[in-house]
N, C-alpha and C positions, 0 to 999 in steps of 0.2 A: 415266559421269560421274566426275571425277576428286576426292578425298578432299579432304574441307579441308588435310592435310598436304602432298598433294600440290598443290596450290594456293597453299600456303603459300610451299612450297620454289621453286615456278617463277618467282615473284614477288619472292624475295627475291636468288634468285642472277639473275635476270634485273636487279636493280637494279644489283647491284656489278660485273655484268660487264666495263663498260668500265674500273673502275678496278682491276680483281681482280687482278690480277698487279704493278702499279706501289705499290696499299696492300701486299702481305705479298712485297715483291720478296726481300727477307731472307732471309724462313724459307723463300719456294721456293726461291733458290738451294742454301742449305743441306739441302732435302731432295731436288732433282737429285742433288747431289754423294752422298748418300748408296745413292739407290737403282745409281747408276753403281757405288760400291762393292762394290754387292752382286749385283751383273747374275748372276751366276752362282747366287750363292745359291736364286735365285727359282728356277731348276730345268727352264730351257729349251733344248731345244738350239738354240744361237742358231747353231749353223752350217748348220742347212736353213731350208727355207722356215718363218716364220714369223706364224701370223694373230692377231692382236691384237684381244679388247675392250675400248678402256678405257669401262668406265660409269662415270657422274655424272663425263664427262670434263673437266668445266669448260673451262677456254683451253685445256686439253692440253698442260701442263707434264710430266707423267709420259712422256703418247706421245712426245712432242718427243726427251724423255730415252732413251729404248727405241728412235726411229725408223732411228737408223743401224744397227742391228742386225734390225730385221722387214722383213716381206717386203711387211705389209701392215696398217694399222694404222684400226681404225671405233672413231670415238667415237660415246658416245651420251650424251644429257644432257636434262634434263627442261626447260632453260631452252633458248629457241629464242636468245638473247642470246649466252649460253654458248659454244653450238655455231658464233657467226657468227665470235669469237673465236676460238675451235679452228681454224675454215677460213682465217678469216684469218693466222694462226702459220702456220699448215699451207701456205699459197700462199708466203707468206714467206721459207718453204725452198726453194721450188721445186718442191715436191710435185706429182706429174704427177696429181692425182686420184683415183685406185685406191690406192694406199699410203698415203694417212693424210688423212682426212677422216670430219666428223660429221655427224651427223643429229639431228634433236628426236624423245624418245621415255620411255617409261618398261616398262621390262621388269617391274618388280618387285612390283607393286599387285596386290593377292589380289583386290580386287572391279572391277578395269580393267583389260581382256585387255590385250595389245599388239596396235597396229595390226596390220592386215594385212600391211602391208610387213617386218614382223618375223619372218614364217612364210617368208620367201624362204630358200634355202639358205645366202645368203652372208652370213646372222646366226648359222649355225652352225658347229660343227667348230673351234673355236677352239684354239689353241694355248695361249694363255694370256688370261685373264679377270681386268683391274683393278678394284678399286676402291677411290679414293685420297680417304679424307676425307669418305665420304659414307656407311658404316652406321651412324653416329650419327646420323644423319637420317631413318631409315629404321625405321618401327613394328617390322618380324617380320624383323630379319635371319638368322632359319633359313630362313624362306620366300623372302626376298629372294635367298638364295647357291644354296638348291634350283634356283631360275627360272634365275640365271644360268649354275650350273655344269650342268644340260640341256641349255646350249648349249656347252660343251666336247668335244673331242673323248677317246676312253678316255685314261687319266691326264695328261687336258690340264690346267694348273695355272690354281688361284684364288688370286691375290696380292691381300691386302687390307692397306690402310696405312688407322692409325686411330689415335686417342688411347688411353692405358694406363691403364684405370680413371679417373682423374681429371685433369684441367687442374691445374698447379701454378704461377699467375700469379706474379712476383717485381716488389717494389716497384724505381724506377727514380726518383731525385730524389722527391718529394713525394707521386706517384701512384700507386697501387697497387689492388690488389684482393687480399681476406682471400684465403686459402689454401681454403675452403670454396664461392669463388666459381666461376663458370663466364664465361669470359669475353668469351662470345657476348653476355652483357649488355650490352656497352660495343657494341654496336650495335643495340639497341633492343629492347624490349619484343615486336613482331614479330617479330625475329631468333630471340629462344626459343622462338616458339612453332614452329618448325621442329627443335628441338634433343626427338630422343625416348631420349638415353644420355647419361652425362657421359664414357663410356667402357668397357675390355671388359680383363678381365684374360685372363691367355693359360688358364686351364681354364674360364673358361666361351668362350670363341674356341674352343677345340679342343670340345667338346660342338658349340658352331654350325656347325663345318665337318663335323663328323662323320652328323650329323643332317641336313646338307644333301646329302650323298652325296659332298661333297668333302673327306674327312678322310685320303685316304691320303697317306701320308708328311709328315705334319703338321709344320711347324716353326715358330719362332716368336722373332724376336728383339726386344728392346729397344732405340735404336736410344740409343746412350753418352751422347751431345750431345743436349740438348734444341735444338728447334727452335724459334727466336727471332720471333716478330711485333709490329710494335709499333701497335695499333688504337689513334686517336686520340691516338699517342704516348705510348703506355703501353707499358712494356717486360713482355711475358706470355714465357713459357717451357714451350710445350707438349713431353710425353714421349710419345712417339709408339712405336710397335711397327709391324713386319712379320710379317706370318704369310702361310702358303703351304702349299695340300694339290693334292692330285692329285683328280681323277675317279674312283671305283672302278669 
């Protein structure tokens, strides 16, 4: 049976899904354009074959970013909304099926195995293992990147994109939120209660990658430019980091 968090979250991102991309079209562009910048940095050879996770894929803005470069790209997502999105992006391109397409699932829940369909081989050996915007949702992210990076293959890389310790909202004409705020609030009461971090500095990240078995060749950047959203027409200004270890 699936946790109230986890019930939480499937419900909440299965609401926004149709308008997920067109409310925060802004700050995804801006954070396309970033991880494009750093294609390299992540630590993959992008000149062979490449197998892709992305988890908590939402529409698959990050796959989308990476797809001209993989060989072969599974989303996974707890909201079955989510992933209709993903496929649909995904068909968009022209995606013949086998190279970038989702499914409904959750890998990471300590008292909720994964489906069976998850023990098939072609959930394993990854090349590299995303997750963009979803370990602050997430109660035990050491146990949560353990789960995930068992499914890597030997120094197959964990790329996570997250908030830097805290949200730093900026007032814009009249509206604002204090500097102490979180600004998941400007979508409801509900909304928080899916929120389990306000964010993760880079030594306690490097302790969770370490401790999940994926700490080797640790790196960790901040990303210059905050990334801009504007919920309800509030201009917010989240500080986002990249981090990336290997499988040992």
């Amino acid at each position: 049976m699936a946790s109230d968090l986890a019930t939480q979250n499937r419900a909440h991102f299965n609401q926004i899904a149709s308008t997920y991309e067109t409310d925060l079209e802004e700050g995804l562009m801006s954070l396309t354009k970033a991880i494009m910048a750093r294609r390299d940095w992540i630590g993959v050879d992008w000149n062979g074959p490449v197998k892709v996770l992305d988890y908590a894929c939402g529409t698959g803005v990050i796959s989308r970013a990476l797809a001209p470069y993989a060989t072969e790209l599974i989303g996974v997502d707890i909201s079955e909304e989510m992933v209709a999105q993903y496929n649909a992006h995904a068909g968009a391109l022209g995606s013949d099926g086998p190279k970038m397409s989702a499914v409904q699932g959750n890998l990471t829940e300590r008292d909720n195995p994964p489906l069976e369909q998850f023990a098939d081989a072609r959930y394993f050996d990854f090349d590299l293992i995303i997750v963009g915007m979803a370990l602050h949702h997430i109660d035990d992210p050491t146990y949560a990147l353990t789960r995930l990076g068992e499914r890597l293959k030997k120094r197959g890389v964990l790329f996570v994109i997250d908030n830097q310790s805290r949200h730093h909202p900026h007032s814009e004409g009249s509206d604002h939120l204090g500097d102490d705020e979180d600004f998941h609030q400007l979508f409801g009461a509900d909304v928080m209660k899916t929120v389990r971090h306000t964010g993760f500095t880079q030594g306690a990240l490097r302790v969770i990658f370490e401790q999940a078995g994926v700490g080797g060749n640790f790196d960790h950047v901040l990303l210059e430019e905050p990334i801009v959203i504007r919920p309800r027409g509030i201009k917010v200004e989240l500080k986002l980091f990249f981090a990336r270890g290997e499988r040992v």
